[in-house]
C-alpha positions in Angstrom: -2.0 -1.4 5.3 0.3 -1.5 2.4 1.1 -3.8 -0.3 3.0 -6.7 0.1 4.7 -9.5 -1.9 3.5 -13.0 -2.2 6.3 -14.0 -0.5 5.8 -12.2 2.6 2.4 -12.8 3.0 3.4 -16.4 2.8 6.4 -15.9 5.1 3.6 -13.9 7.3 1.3 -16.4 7.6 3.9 -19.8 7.9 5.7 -17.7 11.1 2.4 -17.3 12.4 1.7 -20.9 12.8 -0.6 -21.8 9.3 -0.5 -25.1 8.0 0.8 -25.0 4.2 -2.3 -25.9 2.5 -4.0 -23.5 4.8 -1.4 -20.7 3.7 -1.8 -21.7 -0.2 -5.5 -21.4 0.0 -5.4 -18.0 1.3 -2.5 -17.0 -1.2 -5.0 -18.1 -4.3 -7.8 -16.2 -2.7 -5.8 -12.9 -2.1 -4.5 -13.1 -5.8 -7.6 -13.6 -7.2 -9.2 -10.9 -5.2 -6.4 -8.9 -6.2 -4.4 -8.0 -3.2 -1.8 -9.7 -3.4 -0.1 -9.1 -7.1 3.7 -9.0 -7.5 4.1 -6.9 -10.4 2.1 -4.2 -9.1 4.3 -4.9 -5.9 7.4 -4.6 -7.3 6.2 -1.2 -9.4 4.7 0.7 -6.3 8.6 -0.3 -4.4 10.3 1.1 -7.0 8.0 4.4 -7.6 8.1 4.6 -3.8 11.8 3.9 -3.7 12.0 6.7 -6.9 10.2 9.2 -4.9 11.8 9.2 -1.4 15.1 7.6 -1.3 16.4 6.9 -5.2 18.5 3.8 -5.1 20.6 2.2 -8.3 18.9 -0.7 -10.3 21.7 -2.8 -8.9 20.3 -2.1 -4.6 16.7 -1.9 -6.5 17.3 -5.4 -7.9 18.4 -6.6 -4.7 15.6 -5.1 -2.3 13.0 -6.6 -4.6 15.1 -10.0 -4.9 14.5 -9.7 -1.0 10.9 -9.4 -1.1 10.5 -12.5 -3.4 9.4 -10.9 -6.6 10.4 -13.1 -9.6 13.7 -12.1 -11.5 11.7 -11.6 -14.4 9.5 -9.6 -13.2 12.4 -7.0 -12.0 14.3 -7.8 -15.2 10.8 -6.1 -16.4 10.5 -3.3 -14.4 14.0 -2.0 -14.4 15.2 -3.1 -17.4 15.9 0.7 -19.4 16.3 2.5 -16.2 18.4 5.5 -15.9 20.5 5.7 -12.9 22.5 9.0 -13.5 18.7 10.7 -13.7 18.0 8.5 -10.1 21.6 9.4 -8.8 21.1 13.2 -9.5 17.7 13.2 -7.6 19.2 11.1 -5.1 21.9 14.1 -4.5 20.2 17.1 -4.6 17.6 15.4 -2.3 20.3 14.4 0.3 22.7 17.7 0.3 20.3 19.9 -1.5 22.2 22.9 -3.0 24.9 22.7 0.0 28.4 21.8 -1.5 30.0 19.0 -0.7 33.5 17.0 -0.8 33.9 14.9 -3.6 34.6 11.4 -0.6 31.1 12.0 0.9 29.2 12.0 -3.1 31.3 9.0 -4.0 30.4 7.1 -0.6 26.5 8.3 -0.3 26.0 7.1 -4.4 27.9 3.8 -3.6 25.6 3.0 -0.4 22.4 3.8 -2.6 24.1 1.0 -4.9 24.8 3.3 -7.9 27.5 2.2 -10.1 31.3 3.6 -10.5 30.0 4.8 -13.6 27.2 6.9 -12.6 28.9 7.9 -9.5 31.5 9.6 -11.0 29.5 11.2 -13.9 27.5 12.8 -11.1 30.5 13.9 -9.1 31.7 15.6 -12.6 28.8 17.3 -12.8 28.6 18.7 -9.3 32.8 19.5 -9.7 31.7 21.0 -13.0 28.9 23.4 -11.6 31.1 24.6 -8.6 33.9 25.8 -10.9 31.3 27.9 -12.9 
């Protein structure tokens, strides 16, 4: 089983047929059994997210606005991230050390909701090492 948000649980349970106080009754005694926690949540997504499939704080923030974690709580989390470091893992993850045109970086970055920014910081840096 793996962790879930507060907000799925409860989405979960209502879809299943629970009565509301039923469904808040069991959301109190999963928190305070500690099994249902948001910020530990929301850090295990985006260490997860880190280690498999690097996306930019901008998708990051989204996927966890998704899962009903509370803005502050990913204003928190992801607050003095560094995409470019993301981004670069993200590349040589996807293509490895396999060249590539500078359209396919530029659209791969972008879908992983990296910034123009970043994007093109990495591209300069992959333009950079070819011409060496």
């Amino acid at each position: 089983m793996h962790p879930r948000s507060e907000f799925e649980v409860r989405s979960h349970l209502t879809r299943r047929g629970f009565v509301v106080n039923e469904v808040e009754d069991t959301i109190i005694k999963l928190k305070e059994a500690r099994l249902v926690d948001d910020k530990i949540f929301a850090f295990l997504w985006k260490e997860d997210r880190d280690l498999l499939s690097p996306r930019g704080s901008y998708l990051l923030r989204q996927e966890l606005k998704q899962k009903g974690i509370d803005p502050e709580i990913i204003h928190d989390l992801i607050q003095d991230e560094d995409d470019a470091d993301r981004a670069w893992r993200a590349v040589k993850r996807r293509f490895g050390e396999r060249k590539v045109g500078r359209r396919k970086l530029i659209s791969f970055l972008g879908r992983r909701g990296f910034d123009y920014q970043t994007t093109t910081c990495i591209v300069s840096k992959l333009e950079g090492h070819a011409a060496e």
